[in-house]
KEVEXTI-793295 format. One line per 5 residues: number of its first residue (from 1); their letters; for each residue x, y, z of C-alpha. Coordinates in Angstrom, 3 decimals. Example, Ala and Ser with C-alpha at 12.3 -4.5 7.8 and 13.67 -1.06 7.14 Angstrom:
BEGIN
1 = AS = 12.300/-4.500/7.800  13.670/-1.060/7.140
***
This chain:
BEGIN
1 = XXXXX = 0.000/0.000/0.000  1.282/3.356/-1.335  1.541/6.002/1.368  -0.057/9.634/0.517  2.931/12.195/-0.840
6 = XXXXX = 3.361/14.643/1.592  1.993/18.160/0.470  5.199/20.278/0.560  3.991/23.054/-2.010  4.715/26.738/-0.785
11 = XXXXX = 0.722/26.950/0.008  0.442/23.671/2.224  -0.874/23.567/6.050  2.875/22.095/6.970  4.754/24.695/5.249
16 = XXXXX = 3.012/27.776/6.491  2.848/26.383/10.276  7.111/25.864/9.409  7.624/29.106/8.071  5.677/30.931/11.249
21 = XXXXX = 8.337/29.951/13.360  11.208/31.158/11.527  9.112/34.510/10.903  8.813/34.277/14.736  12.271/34.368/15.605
26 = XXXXX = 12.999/37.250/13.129  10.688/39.244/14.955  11.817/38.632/18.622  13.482/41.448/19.288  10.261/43.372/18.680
31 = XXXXX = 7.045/41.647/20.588  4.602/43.752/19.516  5.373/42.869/15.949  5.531/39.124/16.745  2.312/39.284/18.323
36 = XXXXX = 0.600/40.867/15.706  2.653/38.345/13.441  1.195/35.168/15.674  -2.603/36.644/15.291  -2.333/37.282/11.484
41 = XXXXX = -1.214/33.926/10.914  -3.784/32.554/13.099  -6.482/34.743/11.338  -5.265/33.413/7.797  -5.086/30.255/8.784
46 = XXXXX = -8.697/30.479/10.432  -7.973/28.813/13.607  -10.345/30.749/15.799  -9.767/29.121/18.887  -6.107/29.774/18.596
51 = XXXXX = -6.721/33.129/17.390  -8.529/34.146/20.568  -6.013/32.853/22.499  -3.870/35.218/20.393  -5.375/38.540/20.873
56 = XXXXX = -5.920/38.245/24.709  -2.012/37.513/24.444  -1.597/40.591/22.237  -3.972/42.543/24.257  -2.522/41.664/27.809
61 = XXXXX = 0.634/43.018/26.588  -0.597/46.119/25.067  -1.562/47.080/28.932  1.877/45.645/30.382  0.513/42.740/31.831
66 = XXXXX = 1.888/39.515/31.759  1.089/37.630/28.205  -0.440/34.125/30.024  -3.161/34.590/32.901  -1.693/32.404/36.306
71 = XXXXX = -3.140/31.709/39.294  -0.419/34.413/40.745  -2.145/37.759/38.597  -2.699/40.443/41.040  -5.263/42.681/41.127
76 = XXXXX = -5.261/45.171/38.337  -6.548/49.015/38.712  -10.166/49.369/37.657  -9.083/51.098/34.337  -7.424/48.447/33.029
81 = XXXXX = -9.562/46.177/34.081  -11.893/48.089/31.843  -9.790/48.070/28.924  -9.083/44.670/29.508  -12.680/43.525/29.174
86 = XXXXX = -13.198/45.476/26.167  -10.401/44.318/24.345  -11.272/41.012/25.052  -15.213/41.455/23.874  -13.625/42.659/20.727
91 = XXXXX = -11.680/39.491/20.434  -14.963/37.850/20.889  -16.401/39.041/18.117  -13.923/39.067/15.847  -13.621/34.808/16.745
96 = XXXXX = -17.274/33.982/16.979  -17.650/35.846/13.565  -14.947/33.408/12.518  -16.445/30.397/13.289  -20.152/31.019/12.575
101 = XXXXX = -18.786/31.902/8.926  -17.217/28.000/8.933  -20.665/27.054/9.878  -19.756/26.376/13.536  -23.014/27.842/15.027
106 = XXXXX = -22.891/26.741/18.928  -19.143/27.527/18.778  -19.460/30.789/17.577  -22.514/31.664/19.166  -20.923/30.780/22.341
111 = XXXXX = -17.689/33.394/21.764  -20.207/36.008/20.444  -23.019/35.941/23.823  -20.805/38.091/26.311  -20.581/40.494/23.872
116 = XXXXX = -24.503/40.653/23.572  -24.217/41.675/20.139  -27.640/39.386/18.781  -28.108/41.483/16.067  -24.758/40.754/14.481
121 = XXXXX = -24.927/36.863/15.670  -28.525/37.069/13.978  -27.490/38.639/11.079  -24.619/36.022/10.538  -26.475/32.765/11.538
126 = XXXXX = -28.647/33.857/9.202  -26.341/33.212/6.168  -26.538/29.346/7.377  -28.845/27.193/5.847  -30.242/24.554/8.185
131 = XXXXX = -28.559/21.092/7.402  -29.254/17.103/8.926  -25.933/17.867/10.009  -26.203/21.505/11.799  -29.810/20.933/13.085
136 = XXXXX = -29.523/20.341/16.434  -26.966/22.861/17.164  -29.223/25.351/15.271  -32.069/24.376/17.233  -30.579/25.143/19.972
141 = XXXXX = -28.966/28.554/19.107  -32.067/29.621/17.155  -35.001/28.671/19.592  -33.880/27.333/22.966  -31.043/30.401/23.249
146 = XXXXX = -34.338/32.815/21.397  -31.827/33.909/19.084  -34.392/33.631/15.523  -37.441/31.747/17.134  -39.317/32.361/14.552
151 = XXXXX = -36.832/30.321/12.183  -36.172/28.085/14.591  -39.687/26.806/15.373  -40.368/26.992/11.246  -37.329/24.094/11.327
156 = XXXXX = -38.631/22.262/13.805  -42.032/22.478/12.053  -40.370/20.858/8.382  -38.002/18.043/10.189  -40.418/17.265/13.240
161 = XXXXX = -44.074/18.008/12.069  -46.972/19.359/14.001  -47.481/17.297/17.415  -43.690/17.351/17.965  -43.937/21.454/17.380
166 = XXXXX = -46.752/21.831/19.099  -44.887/20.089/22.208  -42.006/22.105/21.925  -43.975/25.155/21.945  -45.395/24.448/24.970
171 = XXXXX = -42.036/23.682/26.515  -39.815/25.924/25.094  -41.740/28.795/23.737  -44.771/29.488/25.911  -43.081/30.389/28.582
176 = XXXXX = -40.871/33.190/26.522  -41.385/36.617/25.541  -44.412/38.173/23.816  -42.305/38.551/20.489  -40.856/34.845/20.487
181 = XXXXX = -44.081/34.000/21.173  -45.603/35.287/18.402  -43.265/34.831/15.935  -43.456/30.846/16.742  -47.233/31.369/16.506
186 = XXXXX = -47.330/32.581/13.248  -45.224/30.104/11.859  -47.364/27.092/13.281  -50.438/29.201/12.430  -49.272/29.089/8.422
191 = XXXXX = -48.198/25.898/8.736  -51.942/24.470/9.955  -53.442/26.162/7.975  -51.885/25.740/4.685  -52.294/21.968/5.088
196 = XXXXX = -55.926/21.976/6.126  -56.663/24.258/2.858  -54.328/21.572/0.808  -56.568/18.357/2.372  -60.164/20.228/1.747
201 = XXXXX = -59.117/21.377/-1.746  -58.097/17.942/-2.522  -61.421/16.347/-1.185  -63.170/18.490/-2.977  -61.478/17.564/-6.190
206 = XXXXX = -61.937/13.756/-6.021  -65.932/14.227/-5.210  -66.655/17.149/-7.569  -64.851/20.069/-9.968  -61.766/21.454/-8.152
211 = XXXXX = -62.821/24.803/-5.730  -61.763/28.041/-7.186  -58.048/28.887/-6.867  -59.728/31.794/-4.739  -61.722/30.447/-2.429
216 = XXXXX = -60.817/30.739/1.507  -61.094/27.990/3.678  -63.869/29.809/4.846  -65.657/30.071/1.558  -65.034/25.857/0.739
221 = XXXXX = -66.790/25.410/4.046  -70.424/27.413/3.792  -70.388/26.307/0.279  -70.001/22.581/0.855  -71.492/21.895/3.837
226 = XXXXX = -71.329/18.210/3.257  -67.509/18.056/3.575  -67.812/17.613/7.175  -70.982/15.123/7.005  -70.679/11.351/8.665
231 = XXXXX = -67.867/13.236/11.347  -65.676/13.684/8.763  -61.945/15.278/9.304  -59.146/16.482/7.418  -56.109/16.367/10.029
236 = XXXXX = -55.437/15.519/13.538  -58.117/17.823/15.589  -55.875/18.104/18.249  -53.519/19.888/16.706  -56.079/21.957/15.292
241 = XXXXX = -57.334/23.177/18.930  -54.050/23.547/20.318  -53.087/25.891/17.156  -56.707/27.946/17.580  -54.982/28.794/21.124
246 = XXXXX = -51.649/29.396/20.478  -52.780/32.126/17.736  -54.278/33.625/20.462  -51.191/35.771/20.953  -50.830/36.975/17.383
251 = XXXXX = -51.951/40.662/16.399  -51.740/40.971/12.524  -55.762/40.809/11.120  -54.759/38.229/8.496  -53.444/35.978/11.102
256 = XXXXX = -56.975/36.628/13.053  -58.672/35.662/9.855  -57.079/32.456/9.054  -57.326/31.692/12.822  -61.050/32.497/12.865
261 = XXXXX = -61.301/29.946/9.255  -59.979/27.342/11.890  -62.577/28.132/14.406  -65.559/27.796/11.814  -63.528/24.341/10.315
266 = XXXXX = -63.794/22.891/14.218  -67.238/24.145/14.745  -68.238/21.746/12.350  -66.520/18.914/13.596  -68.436/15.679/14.731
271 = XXXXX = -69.030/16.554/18.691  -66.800/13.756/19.663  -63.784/16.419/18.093  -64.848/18.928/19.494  -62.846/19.090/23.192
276 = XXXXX = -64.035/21.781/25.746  -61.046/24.401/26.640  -60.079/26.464/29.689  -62.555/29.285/31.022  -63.022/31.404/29.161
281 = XXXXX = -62.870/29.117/26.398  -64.676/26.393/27.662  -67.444/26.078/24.425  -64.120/26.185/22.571  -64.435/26.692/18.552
286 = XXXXX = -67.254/29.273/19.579  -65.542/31.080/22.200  -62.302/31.381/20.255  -64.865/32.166/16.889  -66.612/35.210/18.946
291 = XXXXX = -62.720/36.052/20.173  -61.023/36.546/16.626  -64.485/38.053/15.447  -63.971/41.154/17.777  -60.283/41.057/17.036
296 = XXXXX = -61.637/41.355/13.637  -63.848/44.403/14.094  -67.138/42.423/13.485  -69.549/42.825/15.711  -66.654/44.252/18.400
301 = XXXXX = -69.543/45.465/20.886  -71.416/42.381/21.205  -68.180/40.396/21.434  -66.637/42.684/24.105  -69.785/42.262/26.093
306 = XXXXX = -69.752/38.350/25.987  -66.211/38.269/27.528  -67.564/40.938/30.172  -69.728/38.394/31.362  -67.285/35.727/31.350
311 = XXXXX = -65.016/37.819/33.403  -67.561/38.957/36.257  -69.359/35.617/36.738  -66.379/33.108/36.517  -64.852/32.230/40.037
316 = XXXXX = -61.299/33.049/40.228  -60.831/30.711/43.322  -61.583/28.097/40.753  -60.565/28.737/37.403  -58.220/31.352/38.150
321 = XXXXX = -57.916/35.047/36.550  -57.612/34.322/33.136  -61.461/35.403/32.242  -60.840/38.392/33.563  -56.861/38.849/31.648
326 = XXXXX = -58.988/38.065/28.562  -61.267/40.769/28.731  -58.703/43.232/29.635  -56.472/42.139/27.258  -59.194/42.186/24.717
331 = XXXXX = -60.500/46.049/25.462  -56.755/46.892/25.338  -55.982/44.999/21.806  -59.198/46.825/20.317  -58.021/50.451/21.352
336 = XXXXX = -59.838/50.462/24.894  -57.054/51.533/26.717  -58.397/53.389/29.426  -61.571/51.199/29.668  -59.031/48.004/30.103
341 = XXXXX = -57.071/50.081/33.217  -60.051/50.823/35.079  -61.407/47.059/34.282  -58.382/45.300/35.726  -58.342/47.540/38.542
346 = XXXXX = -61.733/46.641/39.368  -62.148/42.767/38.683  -58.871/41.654/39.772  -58.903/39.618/42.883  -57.943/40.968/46.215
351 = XXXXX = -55.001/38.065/46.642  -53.117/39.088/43.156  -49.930/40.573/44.187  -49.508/44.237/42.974  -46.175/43.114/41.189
356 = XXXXX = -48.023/40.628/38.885  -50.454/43.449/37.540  -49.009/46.966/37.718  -46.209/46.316/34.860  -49.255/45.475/33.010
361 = XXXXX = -51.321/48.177/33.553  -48.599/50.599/33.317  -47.910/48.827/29.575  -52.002/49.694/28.974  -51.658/53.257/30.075
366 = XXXXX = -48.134/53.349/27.863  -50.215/52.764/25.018  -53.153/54.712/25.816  -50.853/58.089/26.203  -49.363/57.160/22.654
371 = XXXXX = -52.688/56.960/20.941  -53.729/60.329/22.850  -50.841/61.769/21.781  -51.246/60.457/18.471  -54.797/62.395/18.563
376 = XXXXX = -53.407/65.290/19.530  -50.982/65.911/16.518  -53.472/65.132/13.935  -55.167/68.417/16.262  -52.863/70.226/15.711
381 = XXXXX = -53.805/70.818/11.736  -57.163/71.961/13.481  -57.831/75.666/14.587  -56.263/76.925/17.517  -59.514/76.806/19.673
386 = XXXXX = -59.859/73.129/18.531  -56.579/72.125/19.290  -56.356/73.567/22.434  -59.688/72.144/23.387  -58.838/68.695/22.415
391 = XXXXX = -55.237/68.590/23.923  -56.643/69.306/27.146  -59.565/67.058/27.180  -56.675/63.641/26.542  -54.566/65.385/29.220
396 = XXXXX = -57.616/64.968/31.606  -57.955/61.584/30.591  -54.348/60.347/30.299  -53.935/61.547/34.142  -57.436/59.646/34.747
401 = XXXXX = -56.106/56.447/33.553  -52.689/57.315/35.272  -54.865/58.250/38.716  -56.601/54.772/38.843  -53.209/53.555/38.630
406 = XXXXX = -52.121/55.342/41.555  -54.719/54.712/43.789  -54.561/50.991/43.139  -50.819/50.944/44.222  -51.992/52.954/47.865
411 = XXXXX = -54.541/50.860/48.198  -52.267/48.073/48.048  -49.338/49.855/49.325  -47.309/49.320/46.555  -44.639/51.767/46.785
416 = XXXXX = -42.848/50.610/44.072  -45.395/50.583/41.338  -46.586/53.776/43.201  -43.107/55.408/42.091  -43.276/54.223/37.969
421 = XXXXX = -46.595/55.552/37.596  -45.805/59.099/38.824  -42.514/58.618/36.930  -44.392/57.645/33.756  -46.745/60.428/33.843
426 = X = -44.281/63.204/33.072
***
C-alpha cells in the first residue's frame, strides 16, 4: 500500500505552520510585531480558537501585563480592568464571527453571547442554511437560546411536524417573551393552515370540480357543507385546537382571519372532536370564533360584552384570573385603553400581588398616552380653539387612567409601582 505524498507546495498547512516559526524568531526582538505576526497567521489560517487565544495575548501586553493569565495575577486598577474587558469582547467578536462563517453555530454563538451583540450573531447565523448535520446545534442557538425563534420553530415544524412542534412550543416557547411567542405562533399558524386548505381542496377535487383557486377555507366550508358530514376530518383535531390557542397571541388581522377559518372548520366537527377548553374558552371553537371576530372588528360590541360576562361571573378561586386577563387584554388589543385600566383595577382579585399586575397596567396606560398623543398631533392641523380644546380634554384623561393607577398601588401599598406611575406620567 502506497503512502499519501506529503503536500510540501509553498501553500500547504505544513509549510506555512514551518515558516511561522522562523518569521517568529525574526521578529523577537520586537514583541509587539511578533504578536501581531502570531494573530495574522492565526487569522489566515482560520484557527479561531487559537486566534482568541492570540489577541488576549496581544492585548494583555498592550496594557503591560503579563502575556499568560496564572493563578499568581494580582489585582489590576479598575481602568485596566476596563480596557481589559473590552479588548477582550472585541476578540470575541472578531472569533465567533470566525467560526459562525465555517458554519460552527454553537461555537461561535458561544464566543459572540458576552458580547450581547444578537443582532450581528442574527445577522450572521442567518447566512446558514439549516442542514441534517447543523440541526440540532441550530435548534438550539435559534429557539432554545431565542436567538431567531421564529426560524427556529419553522425548522422544527419541516423536520419534526406538528405534534412534535406543538410540544415544543409548549415547553420551550410558551413560557418566553411576547415577540418569540408570536413569531413561533405565526409560523405554526401558516403551517396548519396551509395543510388543512391543501386536504379540503383535494377532497373536494376527487368528489366534484376542483374549488376556485380563490376560495378561503372559509368560503369551501359554507359552500359545501357536506364536507364535514358522517364526522368527517381532514387532520389531527388536536392539533387543530391547540393551534386555535396558540394564535391567540398573534396581532396581525390576516393571522386573526385564518385563525377564525380554523374556528368555523372545528365548529363543524363531529361533537366527539370537538374538546371543551379552559374558562373562558370552555365552548371552545365558539368562544375562540366570537374572540377573533372582535379582534376582527365584526360585531366588536357584542363580542366585548360576551367576555364581560365571562369575566364577572367566573370564580377566580376556581378557574383562576384568566377570564378576567382576557377581557382586559381584549378592550386593550381593540383600542380600549383606558376602559381596560379601570377594568383590571376593578375585577382583579384581592389576593393578586400588585407586582403581577401593575407592569401590566402601566404597559395599557403606555399605550393609551401614545394613541392620545397620536390624537393630539393630527389636532394640531385643526384651529387653535380646537386644538387647544382637544389637547386638554386627553390630558384629563391620560392623568385619569394614570390616577386609577395610583390609587390601586396605595390601596395596596405598593410603593414601588406607586413610584413608575408618577414617573411615567411626566
Amino acid at each position: 500500500m502506497t503512502s499519501p505524498t506529503p503536500d510540501f507546495s509553498p501553500d500547504s498547512p505544513s509549510v506555512r505552520e514551518a515558516a511561522v516559526f522562523d518569521k517568529l524568531r525574526g521578529t523577537s526582538e520586537s514583541p509587539s510585531k511578533m504578536l501581531a505576526l502570531m494573530v495574522e497567521h492565526f487569522r489566515q489560517s482560520r484557527q479561531p480558537v487559537e486566534l482568541f487565544e492570540g489577541l488576549k495575548m496581544q492585548i494583555r501586553d498592550h496594557l503591560g501585563l503579563p502575556l499568560l493569565v496564572t493563578e499568581h495575577d494580582k489585582p489590576k486598577p479598575e481602568e485596566v480592568e476596563r480596557q481589559l474587558e473590552a479588548g477582550l469582547l472585541e476578540a470575541c467578536t472578531e472569533v465567533g464571527q470566525m467560526l459562525i462563517d465555517d458554519g460552527k453555530v454553537a461555537e461561535g454563538w458561544m464566543y459572540l453571547r458576552p458580547t450581547g451583540d444578537v443582532e450581528l450573531a442574527r445577522k450572521s447565523i442567518a447566512k446558514i442554511p439549516i442542514t441534517e448535520e447543523n440541526y440540532d446545534a441550530m435548534i438550539q442557538v435559534l429557539l432554545h437560546e431565542g436567538l431567531d425563534v421564529g426560524r427556529g420553530f419553522a425548522a422544527v415544524l419541516e423536520h419534526q411536524g406538528t405534534c412534535n412542534s406543538i410540544t415544543l412550543y409548549e415547553q420551550a416557547v410558551a413560557s418566553r417573551g411576547k415577540a418569540d411567542r408570536q413569531a413561533a405562533a405565526a409560523r405554526l399558524l401558516d403551517h396548519l393552515y396551509n395543510e388543512l386548505v391543501v386536504l379540503v381542496r383535494g377532497d373536494i377535487a376527487r368528489r366534484e370540480s376542483p374549488a376556485g383557486e380563490d376560495e378561503t377555507l372559509s368560503q369551501m366550508l359554507q359552500t359545501r357543507p357536506w364536507i364535514m358530514d358522517e364526522g368527517a376530518y381532514h387532520l389531527d383535531t388536536t392539533h387543530l385546537a391547540s393551534t386555535v390557542r396558540i394564535a391567540s397571541v398573534l396581532d396581525d388581522p390576516s393571522q386573526h382571519q385564518k385563525a377564525r377559518d380554523l374556528c368555523q372548520y372545528g365548529r363543524r366537527l363531529s361533537a366527539q372532536y370537538q374538546y371543551p377548553g379552559e374558562e373562558p374558552f370552555v365552548d371552545f371553537y365558539p368562544a375562540y370564533n366570537t374572540f377573533y371576530s372582535t379582534l376582527l372588528g365584526e360585531d366588536t360590541e357584542a363580542g366585548l360584552k360576551w367576555f364581560e360576562r365571562k369575566a364577572r361571573a367566573v370564580d377566580t378561586k376556581q378557574f383562576g384570573a384568566s377570564a378576567i386577563e382576557t377581557y382586559v387584554d381584549l378592550l386593550d388589543r381593540v383600542g380600549q385603553h383606558g376602559k381596560a385600566v379601570k377594568v383590571a383595577v376593578e375585577l382583579v382579585p384581592d389576593d393578586m400581588p400588585s407586582q403581577r399586575i401593575v407592569p401590566l397596567l402601566l404597559d395599557i396606560a403606555s399605550r393609551d398616552a401614545a394613541s392620545r398623543d397620536a390624537a393630539s398631533r393630527d389636532a394640531a392641523s385643526r384651529d387653535a380653539a380646537s386644538r387647544d380644546a382637544a389637547s386638554d380634554a386627553d390630558s384629563t384623561k391620560k392623568l385619569d387612567v394614570y390616577q386609577t393607577i395610583l390609587d390601586y398601588c396605595r390601596r395596596h401599598n405598593d410603593v414601588l409601582g406607586y413610584t413608575a406611575a408618577l414617573h411615567d406620567i411626566r
